[in-house]
C-alpha atoms as one frame of an Amber mdcrd trajectory, in Angstrom:
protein
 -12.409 -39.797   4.141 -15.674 -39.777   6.548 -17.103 -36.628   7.071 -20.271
 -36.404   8.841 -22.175 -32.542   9.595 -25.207 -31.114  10.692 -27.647 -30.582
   7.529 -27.983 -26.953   8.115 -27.257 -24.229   5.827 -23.261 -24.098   6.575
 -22.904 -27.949   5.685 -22.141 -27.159   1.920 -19.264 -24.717   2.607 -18.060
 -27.075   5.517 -17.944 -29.945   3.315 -16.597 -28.390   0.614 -13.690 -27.588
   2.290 -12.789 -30.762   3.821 -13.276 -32.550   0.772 -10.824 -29.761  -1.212
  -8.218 -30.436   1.446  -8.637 -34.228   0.733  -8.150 -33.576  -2.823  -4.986
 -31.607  -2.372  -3.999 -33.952  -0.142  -4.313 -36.623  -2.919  -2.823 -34.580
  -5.540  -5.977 -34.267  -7.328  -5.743 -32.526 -10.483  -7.492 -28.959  -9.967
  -9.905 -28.762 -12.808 -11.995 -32.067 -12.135 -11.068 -31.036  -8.175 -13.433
 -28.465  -8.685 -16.116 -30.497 -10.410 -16.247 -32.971  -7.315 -16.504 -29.901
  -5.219 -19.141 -28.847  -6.731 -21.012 -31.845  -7.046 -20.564 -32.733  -3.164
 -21.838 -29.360  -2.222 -24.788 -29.270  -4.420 -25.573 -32.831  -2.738 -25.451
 -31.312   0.581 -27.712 -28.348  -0.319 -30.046 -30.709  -1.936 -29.952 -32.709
   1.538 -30.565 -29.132   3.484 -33.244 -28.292   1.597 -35.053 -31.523   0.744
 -33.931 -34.316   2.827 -35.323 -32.751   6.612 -38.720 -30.778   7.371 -37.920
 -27.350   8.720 -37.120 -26.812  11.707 -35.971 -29.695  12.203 -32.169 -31.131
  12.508 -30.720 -34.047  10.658 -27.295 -35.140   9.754 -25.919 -35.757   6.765
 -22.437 -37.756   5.766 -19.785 -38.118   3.003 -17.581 -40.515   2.227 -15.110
 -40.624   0.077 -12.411 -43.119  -1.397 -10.142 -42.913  -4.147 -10.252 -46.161
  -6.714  -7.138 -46.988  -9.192  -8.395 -48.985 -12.240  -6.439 -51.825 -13.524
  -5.609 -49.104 -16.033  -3.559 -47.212 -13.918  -6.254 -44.086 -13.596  -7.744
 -43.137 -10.708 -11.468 -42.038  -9.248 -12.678 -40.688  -6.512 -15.929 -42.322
  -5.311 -18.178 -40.386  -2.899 -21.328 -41.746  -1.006 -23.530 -38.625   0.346
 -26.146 -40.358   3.091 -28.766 -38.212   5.180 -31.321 -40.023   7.348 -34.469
 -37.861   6.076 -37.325 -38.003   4.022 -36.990 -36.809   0.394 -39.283 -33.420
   0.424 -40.868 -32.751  -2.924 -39.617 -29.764  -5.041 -42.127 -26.799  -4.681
 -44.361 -26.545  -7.703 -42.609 -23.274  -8.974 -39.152 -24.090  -9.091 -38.552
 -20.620 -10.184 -34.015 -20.881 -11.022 -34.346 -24.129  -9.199 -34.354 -27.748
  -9.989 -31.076 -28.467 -11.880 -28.483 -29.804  -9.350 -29.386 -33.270 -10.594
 -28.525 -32.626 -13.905 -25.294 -30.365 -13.031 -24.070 -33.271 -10.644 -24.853
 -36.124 -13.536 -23.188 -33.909 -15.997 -20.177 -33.313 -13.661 -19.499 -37.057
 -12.831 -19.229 -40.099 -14.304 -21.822 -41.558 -12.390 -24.652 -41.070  -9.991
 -26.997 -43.246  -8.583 -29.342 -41.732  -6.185 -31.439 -44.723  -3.759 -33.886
 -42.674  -1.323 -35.762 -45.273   1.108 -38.062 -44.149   4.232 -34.698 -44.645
   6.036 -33.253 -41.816   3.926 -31.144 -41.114   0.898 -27.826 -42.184  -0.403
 -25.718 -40.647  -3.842 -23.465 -43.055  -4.876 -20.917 -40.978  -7.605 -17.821
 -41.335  -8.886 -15.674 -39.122 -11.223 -14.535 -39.299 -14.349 -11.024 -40.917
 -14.271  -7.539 -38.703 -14.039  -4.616 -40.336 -14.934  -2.419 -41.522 -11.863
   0.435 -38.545 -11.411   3.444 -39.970  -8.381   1.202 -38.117  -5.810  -1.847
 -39.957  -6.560  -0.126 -43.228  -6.741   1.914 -42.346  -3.069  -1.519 -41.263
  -1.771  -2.998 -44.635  -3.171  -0.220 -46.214  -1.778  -1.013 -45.011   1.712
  -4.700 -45.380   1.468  -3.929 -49.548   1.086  -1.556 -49.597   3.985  -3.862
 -47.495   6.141  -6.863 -50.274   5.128  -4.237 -53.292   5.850  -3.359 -52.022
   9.390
């Protein structure tokens, strides 16, 4: 899945429903559905309110695959790019501050590169085990690639 929005204060919402479509559409399991949800749309409001000065517009992108191990489980690994400048948190956070520490608690793994260039989250879930509509989505997902 490439899914690529304005970084305004809609994105989150907008991406969280294209990704939950994806998921469905996968036959993602609901509970850690809803932890990638939330993770991806925390990473878009972190890119709305940190990656762009205001005022001004910027773009920001997910992609998303979904990975079987040799193990038979699956993952869903997301990249989350924006083409900004990483803002500094205000000094008084107030309720603020923790989506980095929600999204790292909410994934298996997350590796966050910011460059002048812009910034790029690299996570993927925790694994699910591989029901017959993961596997049929998988399935797909290789002959899509092939063609």
């Amino acid at each position: 899945m490439h899914y690529r929005v304005v970084a305004d204060q809609a994105a989150p919402s907008m991406v969280r429903r294209r990704l939950k479509a994806w998921l469905t559409a996968l036959g993602w399991p609901p509970e850690p559905a809803e932890d990638l949800i939330l993770v991806v749309s925390e990473a878009f409001a972190n890119v709305v309110d940190h990656a762009y000065p205001p005022e001004t517009a910027g773009w920001a992108r997910l992609c998303a695959h979904q990975h079987r191990d040799a193990d038979g489980r699956c993952r869903v690994v997301l990249l989350v790019t924006d083409q900004g400048r990483w803002r500094p948190a205000p000094l008084d956070r107030g309720y603020r501050g923790r989506g980095i520490t929600l999204m790292r608690a909410l994934t298996e793994s997350l590796d966050i590169t910011s460059t002048g260039q812009g910034t790029q989250l690299l996570l993927t879930s925790y694994p699910v085990a591989a029901g017959a509509s993961l596997l049929a989505a998988a399935g797909a997902s290789l002959l899509a690639a092939a063609s």
